[in-house]
N, CA and C atoms as an extended XYZ file, in Angstrom:
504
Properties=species:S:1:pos:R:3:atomname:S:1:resname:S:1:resid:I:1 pbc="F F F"
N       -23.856       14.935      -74.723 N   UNK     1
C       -24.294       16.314      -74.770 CA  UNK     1
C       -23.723       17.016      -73.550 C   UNK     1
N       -23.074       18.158      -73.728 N   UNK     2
C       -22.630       19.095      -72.846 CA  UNK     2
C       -23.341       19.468      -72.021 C   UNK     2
N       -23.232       19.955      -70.718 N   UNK     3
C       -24.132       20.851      -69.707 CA  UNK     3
C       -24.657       21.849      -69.873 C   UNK     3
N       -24.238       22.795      -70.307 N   UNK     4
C       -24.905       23.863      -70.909 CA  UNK     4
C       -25.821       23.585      -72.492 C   UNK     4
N       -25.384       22.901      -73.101 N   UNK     5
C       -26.605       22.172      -74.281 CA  UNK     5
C       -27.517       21.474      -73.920 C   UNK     5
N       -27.850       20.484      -73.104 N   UNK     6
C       -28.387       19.771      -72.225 CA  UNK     6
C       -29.623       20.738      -71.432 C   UNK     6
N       -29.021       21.889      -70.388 N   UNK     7
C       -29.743       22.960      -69.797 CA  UNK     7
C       -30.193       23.730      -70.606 C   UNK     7
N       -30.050       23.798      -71.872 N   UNK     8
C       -30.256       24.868      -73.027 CA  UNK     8
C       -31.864       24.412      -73.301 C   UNK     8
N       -31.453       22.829      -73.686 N   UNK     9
C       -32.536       22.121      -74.020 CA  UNK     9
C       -33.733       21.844      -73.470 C   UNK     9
N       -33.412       21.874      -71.949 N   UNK    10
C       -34.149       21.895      -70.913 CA  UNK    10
C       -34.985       23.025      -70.982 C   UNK    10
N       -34.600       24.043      -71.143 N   UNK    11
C       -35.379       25.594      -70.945 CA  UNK    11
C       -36.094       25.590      -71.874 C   UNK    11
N       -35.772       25.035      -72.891 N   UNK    12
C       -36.505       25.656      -74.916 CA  UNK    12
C       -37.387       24.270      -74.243 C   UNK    12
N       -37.530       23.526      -74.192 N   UNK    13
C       -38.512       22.288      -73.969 CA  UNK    13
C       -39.702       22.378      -72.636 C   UNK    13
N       -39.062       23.076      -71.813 N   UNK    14
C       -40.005       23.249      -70.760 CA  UNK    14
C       -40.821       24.893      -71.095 C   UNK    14
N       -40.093       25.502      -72.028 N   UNK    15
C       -41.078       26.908      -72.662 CA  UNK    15
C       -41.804       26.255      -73.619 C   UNK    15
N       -41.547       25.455      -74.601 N   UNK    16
C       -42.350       24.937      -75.554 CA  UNK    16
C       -43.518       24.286      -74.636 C   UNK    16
N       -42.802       23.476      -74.099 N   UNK    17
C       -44.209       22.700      -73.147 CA  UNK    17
C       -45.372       23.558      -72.706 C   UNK    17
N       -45.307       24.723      -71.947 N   UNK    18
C       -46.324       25.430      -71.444 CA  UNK    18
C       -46.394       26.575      -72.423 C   UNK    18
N       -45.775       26.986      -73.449 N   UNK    19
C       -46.783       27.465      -75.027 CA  UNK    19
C       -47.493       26.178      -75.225 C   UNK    19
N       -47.687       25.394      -75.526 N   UNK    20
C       -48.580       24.362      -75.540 CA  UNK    20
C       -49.907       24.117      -74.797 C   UNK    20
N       -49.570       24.327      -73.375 N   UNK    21
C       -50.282       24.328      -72.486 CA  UNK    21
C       -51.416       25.580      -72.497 C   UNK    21
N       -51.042       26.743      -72.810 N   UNK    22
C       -51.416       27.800      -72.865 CA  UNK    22
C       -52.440       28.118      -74.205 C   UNK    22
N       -51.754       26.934      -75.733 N   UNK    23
C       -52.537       27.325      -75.792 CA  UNK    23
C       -54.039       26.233      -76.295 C   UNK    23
N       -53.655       24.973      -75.543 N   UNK    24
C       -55.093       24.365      -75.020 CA  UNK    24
C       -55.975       24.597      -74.191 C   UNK    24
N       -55.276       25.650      -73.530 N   UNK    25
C       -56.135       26.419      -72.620 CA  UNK    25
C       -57.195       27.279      -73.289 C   UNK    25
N       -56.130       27.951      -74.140 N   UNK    26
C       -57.443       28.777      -74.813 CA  UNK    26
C       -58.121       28.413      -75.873 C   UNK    26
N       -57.759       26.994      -76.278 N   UNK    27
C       -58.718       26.572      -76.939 CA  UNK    27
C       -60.209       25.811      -76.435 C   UNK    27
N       -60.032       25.407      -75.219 N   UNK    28
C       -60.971       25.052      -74.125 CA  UNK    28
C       -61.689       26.491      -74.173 C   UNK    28
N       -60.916       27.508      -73.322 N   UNK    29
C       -61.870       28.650      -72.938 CA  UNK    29
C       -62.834       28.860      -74.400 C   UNK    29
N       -62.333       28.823      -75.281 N   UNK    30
C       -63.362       29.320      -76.646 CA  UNK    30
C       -64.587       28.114      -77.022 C   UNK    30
N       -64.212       26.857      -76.519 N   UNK    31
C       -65.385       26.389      -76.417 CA  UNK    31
C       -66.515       26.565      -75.426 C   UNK    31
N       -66.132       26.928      -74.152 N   UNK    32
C       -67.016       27.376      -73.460 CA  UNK    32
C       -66.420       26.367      -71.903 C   UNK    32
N       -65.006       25.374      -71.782 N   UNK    33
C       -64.936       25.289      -70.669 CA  UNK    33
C       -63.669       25.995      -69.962 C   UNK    33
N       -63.806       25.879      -68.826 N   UNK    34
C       -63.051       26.759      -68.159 CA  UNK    34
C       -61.811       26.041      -67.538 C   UNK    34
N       -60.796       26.809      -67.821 N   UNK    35
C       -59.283       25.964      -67.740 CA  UNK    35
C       -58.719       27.065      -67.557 C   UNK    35
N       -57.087       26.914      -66.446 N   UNK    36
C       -56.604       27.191      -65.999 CA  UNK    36
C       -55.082       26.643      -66.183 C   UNK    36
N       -54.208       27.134      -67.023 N   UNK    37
C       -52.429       26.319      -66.743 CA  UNK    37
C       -51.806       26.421      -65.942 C   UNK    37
N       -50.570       25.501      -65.268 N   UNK    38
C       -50.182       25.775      -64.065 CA  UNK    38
C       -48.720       25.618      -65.358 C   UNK    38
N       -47.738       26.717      -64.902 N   UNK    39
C       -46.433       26.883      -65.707 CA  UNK    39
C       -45.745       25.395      -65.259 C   UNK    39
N       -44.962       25.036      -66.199 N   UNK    40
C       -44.360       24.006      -65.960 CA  UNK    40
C       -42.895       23.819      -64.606 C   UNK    40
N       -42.623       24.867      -64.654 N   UNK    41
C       -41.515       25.065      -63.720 CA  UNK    41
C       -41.486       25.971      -62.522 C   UNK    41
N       -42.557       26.828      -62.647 N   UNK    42
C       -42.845       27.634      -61.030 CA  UNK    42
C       -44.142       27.876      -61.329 C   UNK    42
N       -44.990       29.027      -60.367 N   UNK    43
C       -43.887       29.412      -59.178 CA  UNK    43
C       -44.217       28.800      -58.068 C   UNK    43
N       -43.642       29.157      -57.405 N   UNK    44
C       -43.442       28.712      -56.209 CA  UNK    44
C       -44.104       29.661      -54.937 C   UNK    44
N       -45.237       28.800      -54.336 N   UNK    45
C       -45.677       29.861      -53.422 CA  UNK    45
C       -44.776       29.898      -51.951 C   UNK    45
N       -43.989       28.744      -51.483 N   UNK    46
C       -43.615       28.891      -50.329 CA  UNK    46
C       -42.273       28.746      -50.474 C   UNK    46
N       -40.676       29.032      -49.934 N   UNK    47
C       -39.658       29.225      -50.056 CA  UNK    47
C       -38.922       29.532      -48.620 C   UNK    47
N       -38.102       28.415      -48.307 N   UNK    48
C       -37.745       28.303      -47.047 CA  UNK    48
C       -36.256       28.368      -47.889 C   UNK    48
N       -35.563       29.824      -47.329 N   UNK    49
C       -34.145       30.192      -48.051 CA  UNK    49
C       -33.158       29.415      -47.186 C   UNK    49
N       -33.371       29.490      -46.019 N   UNK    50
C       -32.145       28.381      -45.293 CA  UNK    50
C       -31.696       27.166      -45.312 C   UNK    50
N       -33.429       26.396      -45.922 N   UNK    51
C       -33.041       25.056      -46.060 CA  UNK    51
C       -32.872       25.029      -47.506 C   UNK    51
N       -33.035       26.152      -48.298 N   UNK    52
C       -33.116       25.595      -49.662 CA  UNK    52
C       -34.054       25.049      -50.081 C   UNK    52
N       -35.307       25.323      -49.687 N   UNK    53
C       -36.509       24.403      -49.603 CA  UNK    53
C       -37.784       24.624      -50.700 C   UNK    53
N       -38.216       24.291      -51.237 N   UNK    54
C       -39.288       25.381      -52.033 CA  UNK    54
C       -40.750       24.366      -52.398 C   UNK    54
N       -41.948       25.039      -51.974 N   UNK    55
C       -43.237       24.338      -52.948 CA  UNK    55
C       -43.475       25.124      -53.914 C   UNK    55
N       -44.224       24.490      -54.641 N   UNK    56
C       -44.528       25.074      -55.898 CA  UNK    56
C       -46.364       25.053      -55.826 C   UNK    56
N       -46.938       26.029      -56.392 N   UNK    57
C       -48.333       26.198      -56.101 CA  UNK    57
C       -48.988       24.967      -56.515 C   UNK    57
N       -48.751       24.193      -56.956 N   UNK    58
C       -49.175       23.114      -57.751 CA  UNK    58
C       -48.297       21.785      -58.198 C   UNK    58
N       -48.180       20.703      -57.672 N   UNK    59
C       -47.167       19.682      -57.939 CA  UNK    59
C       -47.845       18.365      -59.291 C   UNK    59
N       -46.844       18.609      -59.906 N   UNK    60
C       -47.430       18.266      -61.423 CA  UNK    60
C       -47.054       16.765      -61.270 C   UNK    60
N       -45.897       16.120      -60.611 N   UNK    61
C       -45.356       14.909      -60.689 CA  UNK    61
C       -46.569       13.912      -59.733 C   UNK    61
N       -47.032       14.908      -58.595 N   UNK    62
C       -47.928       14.458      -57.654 CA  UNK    62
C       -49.398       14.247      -58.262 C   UNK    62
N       -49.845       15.182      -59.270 N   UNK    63
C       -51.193       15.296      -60.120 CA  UNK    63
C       -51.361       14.156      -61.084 C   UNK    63
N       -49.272       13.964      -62.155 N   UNK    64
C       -49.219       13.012      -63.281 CA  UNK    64
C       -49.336       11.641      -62.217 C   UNK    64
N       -48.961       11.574      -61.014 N   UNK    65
C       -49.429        9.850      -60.643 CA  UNK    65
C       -50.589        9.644      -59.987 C   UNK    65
N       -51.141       10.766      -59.978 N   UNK    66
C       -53.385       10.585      -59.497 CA  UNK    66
C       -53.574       10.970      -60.536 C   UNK    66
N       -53.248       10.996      -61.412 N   UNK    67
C       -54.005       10.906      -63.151 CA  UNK    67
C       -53.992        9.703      -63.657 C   UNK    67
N       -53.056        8.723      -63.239 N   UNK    68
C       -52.282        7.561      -63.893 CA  UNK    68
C       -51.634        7.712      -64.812 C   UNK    68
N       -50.482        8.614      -64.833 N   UNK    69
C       -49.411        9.069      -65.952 CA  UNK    69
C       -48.518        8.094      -65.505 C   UNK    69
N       -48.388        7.625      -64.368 N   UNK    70
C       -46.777        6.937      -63.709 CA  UNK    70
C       -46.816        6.987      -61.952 C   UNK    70
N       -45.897        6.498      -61.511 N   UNK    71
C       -45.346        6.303      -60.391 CA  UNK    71
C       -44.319        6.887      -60.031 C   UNK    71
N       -44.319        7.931      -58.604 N   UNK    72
C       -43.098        8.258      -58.179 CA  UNK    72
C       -42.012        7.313      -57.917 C   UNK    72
N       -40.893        7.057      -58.226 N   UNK    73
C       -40.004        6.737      -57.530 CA  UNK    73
C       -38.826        7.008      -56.952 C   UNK    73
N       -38.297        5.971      -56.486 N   UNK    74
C       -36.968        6.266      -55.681 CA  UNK    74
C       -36.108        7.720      -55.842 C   UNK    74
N       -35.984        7.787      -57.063 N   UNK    75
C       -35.248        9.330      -57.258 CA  UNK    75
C       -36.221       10.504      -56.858 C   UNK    75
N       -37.511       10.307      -56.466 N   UNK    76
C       -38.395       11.315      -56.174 CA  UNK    76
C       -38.509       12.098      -57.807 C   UNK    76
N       -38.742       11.402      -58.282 N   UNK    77
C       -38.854       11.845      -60.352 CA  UNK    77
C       -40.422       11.083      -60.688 C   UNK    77
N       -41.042       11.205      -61.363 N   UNK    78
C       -42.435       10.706      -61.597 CA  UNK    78
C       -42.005       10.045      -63.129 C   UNK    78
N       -42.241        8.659      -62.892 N   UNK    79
C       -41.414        7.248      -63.882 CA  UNK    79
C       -42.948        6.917      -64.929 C   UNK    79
N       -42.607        6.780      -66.443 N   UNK    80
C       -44.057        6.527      -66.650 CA  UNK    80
C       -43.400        4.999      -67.563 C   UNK    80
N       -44.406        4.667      -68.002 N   UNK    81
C       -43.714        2.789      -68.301 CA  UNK    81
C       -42.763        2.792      -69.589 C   UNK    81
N       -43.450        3.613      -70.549 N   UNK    82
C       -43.311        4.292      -72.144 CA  UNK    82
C       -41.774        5.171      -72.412 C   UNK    82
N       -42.052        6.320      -71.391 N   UNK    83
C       -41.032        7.342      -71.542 CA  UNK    83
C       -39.796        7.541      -69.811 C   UNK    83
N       -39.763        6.662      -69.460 N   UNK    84
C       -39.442        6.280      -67.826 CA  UNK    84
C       -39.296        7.570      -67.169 C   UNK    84
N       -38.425        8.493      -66.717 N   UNK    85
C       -38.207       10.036      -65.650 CA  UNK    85
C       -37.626       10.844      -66.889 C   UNK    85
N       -37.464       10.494      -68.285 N   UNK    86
C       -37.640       11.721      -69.428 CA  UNK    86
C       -38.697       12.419      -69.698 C   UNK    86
N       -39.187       12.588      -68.694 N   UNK    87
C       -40.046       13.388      -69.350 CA  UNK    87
C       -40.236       14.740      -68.540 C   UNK    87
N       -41.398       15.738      -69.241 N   UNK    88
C       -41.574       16.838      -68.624 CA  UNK    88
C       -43.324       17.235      -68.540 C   UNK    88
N       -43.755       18.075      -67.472 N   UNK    89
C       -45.016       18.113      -67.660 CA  UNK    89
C       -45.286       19.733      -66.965 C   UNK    89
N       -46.589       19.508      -67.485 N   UNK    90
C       -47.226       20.946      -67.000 CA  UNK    90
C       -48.758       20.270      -66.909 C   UNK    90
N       -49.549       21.456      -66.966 N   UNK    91
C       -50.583       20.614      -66.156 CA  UNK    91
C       -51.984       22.316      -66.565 C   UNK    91
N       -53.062       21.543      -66.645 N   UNK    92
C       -53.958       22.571      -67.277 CA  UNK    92
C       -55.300       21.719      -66.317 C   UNK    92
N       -55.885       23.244      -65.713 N   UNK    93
C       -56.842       22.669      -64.789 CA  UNK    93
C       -58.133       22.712      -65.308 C   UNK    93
N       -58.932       22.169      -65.177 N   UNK    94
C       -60.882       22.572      -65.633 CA  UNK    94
C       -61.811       22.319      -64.924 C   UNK    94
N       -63.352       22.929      -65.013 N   UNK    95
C       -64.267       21.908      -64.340 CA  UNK    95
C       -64.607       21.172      -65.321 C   UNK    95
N       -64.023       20.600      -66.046 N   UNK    96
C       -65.083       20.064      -66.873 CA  UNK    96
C       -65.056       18.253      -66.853 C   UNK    96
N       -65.610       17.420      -66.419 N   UNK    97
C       -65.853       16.365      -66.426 CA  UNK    97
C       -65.424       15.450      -66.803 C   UNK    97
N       -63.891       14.877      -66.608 N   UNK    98
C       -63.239       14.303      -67.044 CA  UNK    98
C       -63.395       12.565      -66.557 C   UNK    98
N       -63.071       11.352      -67.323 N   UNK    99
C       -63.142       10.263      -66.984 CA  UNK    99
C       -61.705        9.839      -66.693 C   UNK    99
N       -61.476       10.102      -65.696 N   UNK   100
C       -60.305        9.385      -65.143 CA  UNK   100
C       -59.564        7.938      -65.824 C   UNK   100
N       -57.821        8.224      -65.963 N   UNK   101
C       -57.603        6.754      -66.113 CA  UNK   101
C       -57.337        6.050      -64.960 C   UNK   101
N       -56.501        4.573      -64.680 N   UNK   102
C       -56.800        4.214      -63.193 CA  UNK   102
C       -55.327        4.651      -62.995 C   UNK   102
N       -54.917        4.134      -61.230 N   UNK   103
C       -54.006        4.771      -61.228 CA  UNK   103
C       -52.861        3.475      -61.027 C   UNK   103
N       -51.537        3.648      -60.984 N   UNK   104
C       -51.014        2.807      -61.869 CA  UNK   104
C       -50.049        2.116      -60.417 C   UNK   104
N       -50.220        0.802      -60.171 N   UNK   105
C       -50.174        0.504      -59.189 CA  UNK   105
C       -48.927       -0.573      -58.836 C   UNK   105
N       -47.799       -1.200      -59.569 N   UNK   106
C       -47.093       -1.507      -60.311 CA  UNK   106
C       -45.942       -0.478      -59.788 C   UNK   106
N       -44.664       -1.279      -59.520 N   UNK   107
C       -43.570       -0.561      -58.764 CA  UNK   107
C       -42.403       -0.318      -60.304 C   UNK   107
N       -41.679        1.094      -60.317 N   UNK   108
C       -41.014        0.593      -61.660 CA  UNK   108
C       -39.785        0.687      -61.120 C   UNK   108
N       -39.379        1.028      -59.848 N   UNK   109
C       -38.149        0.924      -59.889 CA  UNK   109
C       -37.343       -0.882      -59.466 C   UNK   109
N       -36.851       -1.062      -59.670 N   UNK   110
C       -36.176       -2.551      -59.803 CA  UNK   110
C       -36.231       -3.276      -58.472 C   UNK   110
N       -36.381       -4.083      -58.001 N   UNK   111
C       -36.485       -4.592      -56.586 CA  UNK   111
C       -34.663       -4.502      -55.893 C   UNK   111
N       -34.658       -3.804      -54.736 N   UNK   112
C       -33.390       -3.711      -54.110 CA  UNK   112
C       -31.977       -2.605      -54.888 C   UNK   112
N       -32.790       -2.142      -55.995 N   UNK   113
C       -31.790       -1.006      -56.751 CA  UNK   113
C       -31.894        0.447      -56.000 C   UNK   113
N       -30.472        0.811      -56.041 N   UNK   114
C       -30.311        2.074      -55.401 CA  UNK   114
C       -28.997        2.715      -55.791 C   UNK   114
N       -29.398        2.286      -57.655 N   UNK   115
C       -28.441        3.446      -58.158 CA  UNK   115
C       -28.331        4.567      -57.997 C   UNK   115
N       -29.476        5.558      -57.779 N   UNK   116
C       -30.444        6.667      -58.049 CA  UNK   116
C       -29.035        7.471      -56.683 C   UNK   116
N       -29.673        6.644      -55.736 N   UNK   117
C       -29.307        6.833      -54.004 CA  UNK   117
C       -27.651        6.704      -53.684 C   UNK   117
N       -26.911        5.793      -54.144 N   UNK   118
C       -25.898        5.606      -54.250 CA  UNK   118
C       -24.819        6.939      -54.985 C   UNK   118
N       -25.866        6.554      -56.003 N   UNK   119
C       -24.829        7.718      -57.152 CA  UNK   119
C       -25.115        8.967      -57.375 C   UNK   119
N       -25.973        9.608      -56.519 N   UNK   120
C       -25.837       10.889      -56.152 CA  UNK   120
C       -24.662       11.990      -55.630 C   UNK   120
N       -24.892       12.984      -56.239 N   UNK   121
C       -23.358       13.417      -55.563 CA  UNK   121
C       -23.243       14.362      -54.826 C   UNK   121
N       -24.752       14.881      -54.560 N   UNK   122
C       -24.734       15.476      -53.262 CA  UNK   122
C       -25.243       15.005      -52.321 C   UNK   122
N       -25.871       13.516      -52.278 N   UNK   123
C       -25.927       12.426      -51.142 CA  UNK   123
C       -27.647       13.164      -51.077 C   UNK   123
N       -28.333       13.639      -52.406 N   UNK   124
C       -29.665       14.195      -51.648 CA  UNK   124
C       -31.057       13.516      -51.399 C   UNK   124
N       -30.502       12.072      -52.104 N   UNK   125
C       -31.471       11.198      -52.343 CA  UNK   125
C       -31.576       10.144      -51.438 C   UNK   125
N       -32.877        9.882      -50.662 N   UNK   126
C       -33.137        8.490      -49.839 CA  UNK   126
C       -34.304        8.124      -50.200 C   UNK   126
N       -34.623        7.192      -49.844 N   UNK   127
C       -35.616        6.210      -50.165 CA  UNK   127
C       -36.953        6.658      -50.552 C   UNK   127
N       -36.930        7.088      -51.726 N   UNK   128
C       -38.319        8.158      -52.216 CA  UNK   128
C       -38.529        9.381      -51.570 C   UNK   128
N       -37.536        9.912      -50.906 N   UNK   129
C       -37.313       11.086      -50.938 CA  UNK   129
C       -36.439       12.358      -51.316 C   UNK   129
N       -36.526       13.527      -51.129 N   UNK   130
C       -35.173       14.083      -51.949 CA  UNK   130
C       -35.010       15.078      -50.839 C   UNK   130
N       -33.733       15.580      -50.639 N   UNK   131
C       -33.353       16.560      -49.613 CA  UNK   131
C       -33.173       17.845      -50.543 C   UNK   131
N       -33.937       18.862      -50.466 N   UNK   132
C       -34.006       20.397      -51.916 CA  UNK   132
C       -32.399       20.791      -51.906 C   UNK   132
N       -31.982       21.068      -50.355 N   UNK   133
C       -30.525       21.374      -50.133 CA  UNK   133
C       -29.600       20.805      -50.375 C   UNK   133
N       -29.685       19.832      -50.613 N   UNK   134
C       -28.644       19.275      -50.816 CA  UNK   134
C       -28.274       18.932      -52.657 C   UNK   134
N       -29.535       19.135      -52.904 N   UNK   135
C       -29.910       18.581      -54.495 CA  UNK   135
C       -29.671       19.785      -55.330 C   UNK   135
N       -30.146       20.927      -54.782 N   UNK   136
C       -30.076       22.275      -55.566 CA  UNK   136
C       -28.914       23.061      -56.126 C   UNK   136
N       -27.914       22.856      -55.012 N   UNK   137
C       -26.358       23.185      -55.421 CA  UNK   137
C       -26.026       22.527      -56.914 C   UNK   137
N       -26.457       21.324      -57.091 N   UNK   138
C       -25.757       20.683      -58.006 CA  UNK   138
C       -27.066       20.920      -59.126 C   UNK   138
N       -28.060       21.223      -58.983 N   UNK   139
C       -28.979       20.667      -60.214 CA  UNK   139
C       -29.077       22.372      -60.745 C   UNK   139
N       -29.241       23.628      -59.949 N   UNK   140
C       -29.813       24.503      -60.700 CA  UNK   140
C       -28.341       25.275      -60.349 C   UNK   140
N       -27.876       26.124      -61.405 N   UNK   141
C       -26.433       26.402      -61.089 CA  UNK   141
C       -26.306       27.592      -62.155 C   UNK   141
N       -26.279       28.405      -62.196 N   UNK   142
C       -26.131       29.975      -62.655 CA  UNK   142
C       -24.831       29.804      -63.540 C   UNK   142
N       -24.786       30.676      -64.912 N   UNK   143
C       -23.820       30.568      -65.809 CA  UNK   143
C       -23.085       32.124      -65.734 C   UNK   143
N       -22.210       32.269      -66.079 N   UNK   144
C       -21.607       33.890      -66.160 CA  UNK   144
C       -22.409       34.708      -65.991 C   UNK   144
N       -23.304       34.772      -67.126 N   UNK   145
C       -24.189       36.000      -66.773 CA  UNK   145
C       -25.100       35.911      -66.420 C   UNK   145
N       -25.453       34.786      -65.146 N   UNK   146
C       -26.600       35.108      -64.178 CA  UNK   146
C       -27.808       34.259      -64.447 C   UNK   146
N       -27.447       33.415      -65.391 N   UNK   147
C       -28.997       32.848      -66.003 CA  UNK   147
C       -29.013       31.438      -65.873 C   UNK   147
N       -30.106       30.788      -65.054 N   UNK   148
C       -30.696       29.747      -64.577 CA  UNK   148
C       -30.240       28.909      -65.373 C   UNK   148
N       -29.423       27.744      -64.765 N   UNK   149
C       -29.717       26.098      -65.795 CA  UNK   149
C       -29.715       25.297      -64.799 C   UNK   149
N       -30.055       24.369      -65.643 N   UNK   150
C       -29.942       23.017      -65.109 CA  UNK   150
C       -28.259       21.931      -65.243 C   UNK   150
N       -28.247       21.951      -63.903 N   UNK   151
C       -27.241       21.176      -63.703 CA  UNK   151
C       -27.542       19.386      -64.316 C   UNK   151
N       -27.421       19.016      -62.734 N   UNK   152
C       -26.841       17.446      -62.539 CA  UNK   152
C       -28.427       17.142      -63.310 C   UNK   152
N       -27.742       15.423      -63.791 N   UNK   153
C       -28.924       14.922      -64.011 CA  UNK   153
C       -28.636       13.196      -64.002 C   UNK   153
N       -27.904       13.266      -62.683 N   UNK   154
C       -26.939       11.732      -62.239 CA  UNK   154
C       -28.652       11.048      -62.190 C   UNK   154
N       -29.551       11.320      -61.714 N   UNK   155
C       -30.798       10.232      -60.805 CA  UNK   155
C       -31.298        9.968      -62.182 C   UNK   155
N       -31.713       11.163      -62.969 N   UNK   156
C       -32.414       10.634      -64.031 CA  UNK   156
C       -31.324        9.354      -65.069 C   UNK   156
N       -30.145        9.950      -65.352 N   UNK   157
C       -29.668        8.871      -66.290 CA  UNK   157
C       -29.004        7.957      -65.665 C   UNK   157
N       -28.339        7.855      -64.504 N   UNK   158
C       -28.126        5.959      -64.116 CA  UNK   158
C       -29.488        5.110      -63.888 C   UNK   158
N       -30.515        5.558      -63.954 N   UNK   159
C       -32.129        4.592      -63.368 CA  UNK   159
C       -31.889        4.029      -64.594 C   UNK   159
N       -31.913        2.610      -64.258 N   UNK   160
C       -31.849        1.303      -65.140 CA  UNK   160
C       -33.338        1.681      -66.679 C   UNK   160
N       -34.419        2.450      -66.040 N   UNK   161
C       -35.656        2.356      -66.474 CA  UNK   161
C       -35.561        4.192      -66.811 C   UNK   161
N       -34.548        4.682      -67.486 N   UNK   162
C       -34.986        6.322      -67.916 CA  UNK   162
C       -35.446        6.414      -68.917 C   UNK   162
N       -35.267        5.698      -69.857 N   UNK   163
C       -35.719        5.620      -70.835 CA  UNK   163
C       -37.546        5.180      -71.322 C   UNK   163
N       -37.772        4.142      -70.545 N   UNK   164
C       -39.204        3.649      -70.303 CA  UNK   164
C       -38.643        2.019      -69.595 C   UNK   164
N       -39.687        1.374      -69.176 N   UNK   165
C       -39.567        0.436      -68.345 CA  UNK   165
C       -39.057       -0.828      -69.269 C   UNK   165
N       -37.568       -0.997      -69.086 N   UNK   166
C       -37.114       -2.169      -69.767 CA  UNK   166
C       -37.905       -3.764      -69.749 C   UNK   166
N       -38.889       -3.535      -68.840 N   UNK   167
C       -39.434       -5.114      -68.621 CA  UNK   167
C       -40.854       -4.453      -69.878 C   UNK   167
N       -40.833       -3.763      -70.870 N   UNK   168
C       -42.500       -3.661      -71.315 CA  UNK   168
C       -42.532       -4.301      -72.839 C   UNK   168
């Protein structure tokens, strides 16, 4: 799949995702609990333009591994056993009384692998961490007329485990 089909896909999948989100939300609110969606891709409350740096009001990869969705790893991507760093999330808040699953404790990236790190090509990746500047040039990259895609996607498809965890 091409880069621009690929980023195409990306956008229609991460809008579908939070129409989704949006509208379990309001199917909660009509029962009577109270929920809140956080968009799948911004925004972003803090933005450091020099380093290229950005938080986002809400970190969904950080929420999916204290939910027990998965484990961060090495690529700084949130790995789940089933669907490995394919995946995408958004995230819908409530008070309402949820029973936690546990959290998942189990390493998925391979012992001593550092494809992720190696085969980066803007060198933005170290050891469970990611450098924004260095990563951003290559991953989010503007087309003729001005409109957001998604670039690189070297970390997600060389990880031995993108798919879901080959040992399951």
């Amino acid at each position: 799949m091409g880069l621009w089909a690929c980023s195409a896909l990306a956008v229609v999948l991460l809008q579908k995702l939070d129409l989704m989100s949006i509208d379990i939300s309001s199917e909660l609110q009509k029962i009577g609990i109270h929920s809140v969606f956080i968009p799948s891709d911004d925004p972003y409350e803090y933005w450091d333009d020099e380093k290229k740096e950005g938080r986002a009001i809400f970190s969904h990869k950080h929420a999916g591994e204290l939910a027990g969705l998965g484990r961060i790893g090495q690529n700084a991507l949130l790995f789940n056993k089933e669907y490995g760093n394919m995946f995408m999330l958004s995230s819908i808040l409530t008070d309402a009384e949820l029973e936690p699953d546990d959290l998942i404790t189990e390493e998925y990236c391979r012992e001593n692998c550092n494809l992720c790190i190696d085969n980066c090509p803007g060198n933005a990746l170290g050891e469970f961490t990611m450098t924004q500047k260095a990563c951003r040039p290559l991953s989010l990259i503007k087309n003729e007329k001005g409109f957001d895609l998604k670039g690189c996607f070297v970390c997600r498809q060389i990880c031995p485990n993108n798919l879901g965890d080959e040992r399951k």
